[in-house]
N, C-alpha and C positions, 0 to 999 in steps of 0.2 A: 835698175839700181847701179849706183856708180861702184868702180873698185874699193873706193875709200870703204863705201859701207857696206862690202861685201867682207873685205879684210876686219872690219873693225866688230859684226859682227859673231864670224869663225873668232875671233880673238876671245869676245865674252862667250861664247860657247866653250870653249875651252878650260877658259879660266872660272875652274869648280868652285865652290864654296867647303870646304871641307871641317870636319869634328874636331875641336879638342876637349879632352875627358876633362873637368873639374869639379870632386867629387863637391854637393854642397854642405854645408857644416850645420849640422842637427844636433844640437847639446842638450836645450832649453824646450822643452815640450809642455804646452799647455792646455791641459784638456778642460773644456768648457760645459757643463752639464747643468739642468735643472729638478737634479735630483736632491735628495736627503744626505747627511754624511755617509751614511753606511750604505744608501744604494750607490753612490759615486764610487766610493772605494769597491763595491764590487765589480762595477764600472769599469774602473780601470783597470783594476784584474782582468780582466775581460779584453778590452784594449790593448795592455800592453802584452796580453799573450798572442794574440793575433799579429802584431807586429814583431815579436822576437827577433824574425829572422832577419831583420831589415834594419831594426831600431833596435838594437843591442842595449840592454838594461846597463850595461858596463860601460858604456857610452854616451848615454842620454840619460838628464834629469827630468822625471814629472811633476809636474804640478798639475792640482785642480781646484777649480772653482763649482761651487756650491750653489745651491738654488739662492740662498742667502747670502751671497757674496755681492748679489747685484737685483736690482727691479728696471731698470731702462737699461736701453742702449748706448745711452752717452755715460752711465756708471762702468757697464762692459768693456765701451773703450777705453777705459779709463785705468779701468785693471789691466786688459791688455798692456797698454803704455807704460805701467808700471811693472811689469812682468817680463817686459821685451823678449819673447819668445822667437825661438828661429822656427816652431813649427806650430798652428794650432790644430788640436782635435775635437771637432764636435761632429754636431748631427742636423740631419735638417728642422727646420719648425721649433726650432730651439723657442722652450716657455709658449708654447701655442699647442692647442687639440685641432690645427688644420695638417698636421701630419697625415690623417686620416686621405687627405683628397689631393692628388697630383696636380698642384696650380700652383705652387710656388717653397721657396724653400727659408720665408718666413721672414722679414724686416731683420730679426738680428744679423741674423750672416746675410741678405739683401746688404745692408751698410757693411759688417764687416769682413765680405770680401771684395770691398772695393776704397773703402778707407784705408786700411792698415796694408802693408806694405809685404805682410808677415806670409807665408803662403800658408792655406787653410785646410785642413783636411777633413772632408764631409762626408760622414757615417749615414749608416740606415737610421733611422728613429730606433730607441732600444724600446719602445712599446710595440712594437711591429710583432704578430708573431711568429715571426720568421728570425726573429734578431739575435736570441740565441747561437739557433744555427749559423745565422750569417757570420758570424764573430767565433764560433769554433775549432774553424780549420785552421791553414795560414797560405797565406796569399802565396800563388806560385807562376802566376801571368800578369803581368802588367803591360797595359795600351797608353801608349802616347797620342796625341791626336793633334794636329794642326791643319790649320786650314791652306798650308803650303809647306812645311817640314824644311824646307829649305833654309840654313842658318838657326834652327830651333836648338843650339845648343842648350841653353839652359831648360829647357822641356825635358831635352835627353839627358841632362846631367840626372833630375828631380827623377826621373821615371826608372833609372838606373839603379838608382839608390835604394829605389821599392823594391825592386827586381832580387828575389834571394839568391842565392848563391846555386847553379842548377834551374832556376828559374827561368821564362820566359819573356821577352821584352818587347812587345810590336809596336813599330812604327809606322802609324797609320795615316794617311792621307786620302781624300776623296774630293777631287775637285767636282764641283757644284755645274753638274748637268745643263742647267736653268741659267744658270751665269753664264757657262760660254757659247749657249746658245743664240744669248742676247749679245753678245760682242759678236759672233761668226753670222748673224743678221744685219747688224752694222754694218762687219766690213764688205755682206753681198751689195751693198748701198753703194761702193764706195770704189769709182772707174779704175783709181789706179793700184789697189789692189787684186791682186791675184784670188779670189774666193777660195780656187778649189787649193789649191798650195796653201791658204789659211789652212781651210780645214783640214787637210792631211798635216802640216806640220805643230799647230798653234798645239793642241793636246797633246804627242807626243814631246813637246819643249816641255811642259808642265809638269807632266809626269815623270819627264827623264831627271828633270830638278830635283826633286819630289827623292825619287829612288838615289839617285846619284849622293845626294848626302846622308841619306840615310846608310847605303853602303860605306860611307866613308865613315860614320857611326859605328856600326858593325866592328871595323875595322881599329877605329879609337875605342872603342872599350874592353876589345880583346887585348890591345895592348898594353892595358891600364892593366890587364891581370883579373876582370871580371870573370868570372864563370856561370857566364850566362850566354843563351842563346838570343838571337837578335833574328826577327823577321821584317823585311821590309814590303809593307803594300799602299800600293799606288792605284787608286784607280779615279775610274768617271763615275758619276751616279748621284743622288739624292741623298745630302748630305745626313739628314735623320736617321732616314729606313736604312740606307746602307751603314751607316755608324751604329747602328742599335743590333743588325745583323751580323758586325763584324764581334763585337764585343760577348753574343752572345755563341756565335761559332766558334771564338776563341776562348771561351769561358773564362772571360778576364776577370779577375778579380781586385784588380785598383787602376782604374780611370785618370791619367790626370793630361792637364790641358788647364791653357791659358784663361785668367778670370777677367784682367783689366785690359780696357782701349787706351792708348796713351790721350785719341782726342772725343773721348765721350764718359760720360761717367755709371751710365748703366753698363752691365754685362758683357764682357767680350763675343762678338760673336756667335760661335752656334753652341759655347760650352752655357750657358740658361736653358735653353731646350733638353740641351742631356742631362742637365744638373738635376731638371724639373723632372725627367720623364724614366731616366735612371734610379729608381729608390733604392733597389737594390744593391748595387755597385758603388763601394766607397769610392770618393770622388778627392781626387788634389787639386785645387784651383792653385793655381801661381799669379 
């Protein structure tokens, strides 16, 4: 390696990507339901008590929609766009009895969290018998999740903002075991690379990205005057079993993570798998 790209490297090593706090603006809340009036309105009692701490009734307007407000998808979009909400709330299998079986989270929110622009907030199904409980407490853990954490300010703004006051906030990262085993196979292929200097430094760069601005996170929200605590975890492993382990050792109770690819129009990444396999854990798609 010449100087040039010895120097030009140490340079991007150095030069962090670092936080800054920007709280986002939740005025307009729109809860989407296929219930009756008076089960909606219970609904939302329901709802908007679980949120209090985060979503301050003095602060934010709700609105709802009705079983009868809408029969397709393109009538829902429809409302939506007419509504222009800064946040929506529904639930999975929205108008469908496949709630019942962990395959999908049902054509409505399938389209509207990848149309709309708006970020979605996805509940348990309220037929669930567990949904009650689910909705009794108030959330006091919140997990961020990217599939590199690095530059995720707007993840961290959204996840911050769930975080109450006392609350907890992990920033979680798990690079994908299978992934860089297939690049660190490659570069054994490959004379003028170094293999084992791969292997020793290619994960530790990743990781140290990873942690590095999540510390710098840390750091921007405490200065913002949050009063919350911030955990940063980096690690190797399978992205699933280790995300469904971490959530569950953390007792997280609101998930969020990115929903849109800027170049595909299905699902972002591994948040489909959590969305699908997660029922119990409210879920923020952005």
């Amino acid at each position: 390696m010449s100087t040039v790209d010895q120097f030009d490297s140490v340079f991007k090593a150095a030069a962090k990507v670092t936080y800054r706090h920007e709280r986002p603006v939740i005025r307009k809340i729109l809860l989407i339901t296929d219930l009756d009036d008076a089960q909606s309105k219970l609904y939302l009692n329901a709802v908007t008590g679980f949120f209090e701490n985060s979503l301050s009734p003095n602060e934010t307007e709700w609105s709802v929609l009705y079983r009868n407000d809408f029969e397709t998808v393109k009538e829902l979009l429809g409302k939506v766009e007419d509504s222009r909400p800064d946040l929506i709330v529904t639930y999975r299998n929205l108008r469908s009895p496949s709630w019942r079986w962990p395959y999908s989270l049902g054509e409505y929110l399938d389209v509207l969290t990848q149309v709309t622009s708006t970020p979605v907030l996805v509940l348990p199904h309220p037929d669930r018998d567990d949904s009650t409980e689910l909705l009794s407490g108030r959330p006091v853990n919140v997990m961020a999740v990217s599939g590199h954490m690095c530059g995720e300010g707007t993840l961290i703004n959204y996840a911050s903002a769930f975080t109450p006051s006392g609350g907890k906030l992990l920033l979680s990262h798990v690079e994908d075991k299978a992934t860089l085993d297939r690049y660190l196979d490659a570069i054994e292929k490959i004379p003028d690379i170094d293999s084992d200097v791969a292997k020793e430094t290619l994960l530790n760069r990743l990781l140290n990205d990873a942690k590095d601005f999540s510390e710098s996170a840390s750091h921007g929200l405490k200065e913002a005057g949050l009063d919350i605590s911030v955990e940063c975890m980096a690690q190797l492993g399978s992205r699933l079993d280790d995300y469904r382990k971490l959530i569950n050792d953390g007792k997280v109770d609101i998930l969020v993570m990115h929903a849109k690819e800027d170049d595909q129009l299905a699902m972002h990444g591994m948040a489909h798998p959590l969305a699908i396999e997660l029922r119990a854990v409210p879920i923020l798609l952005l």
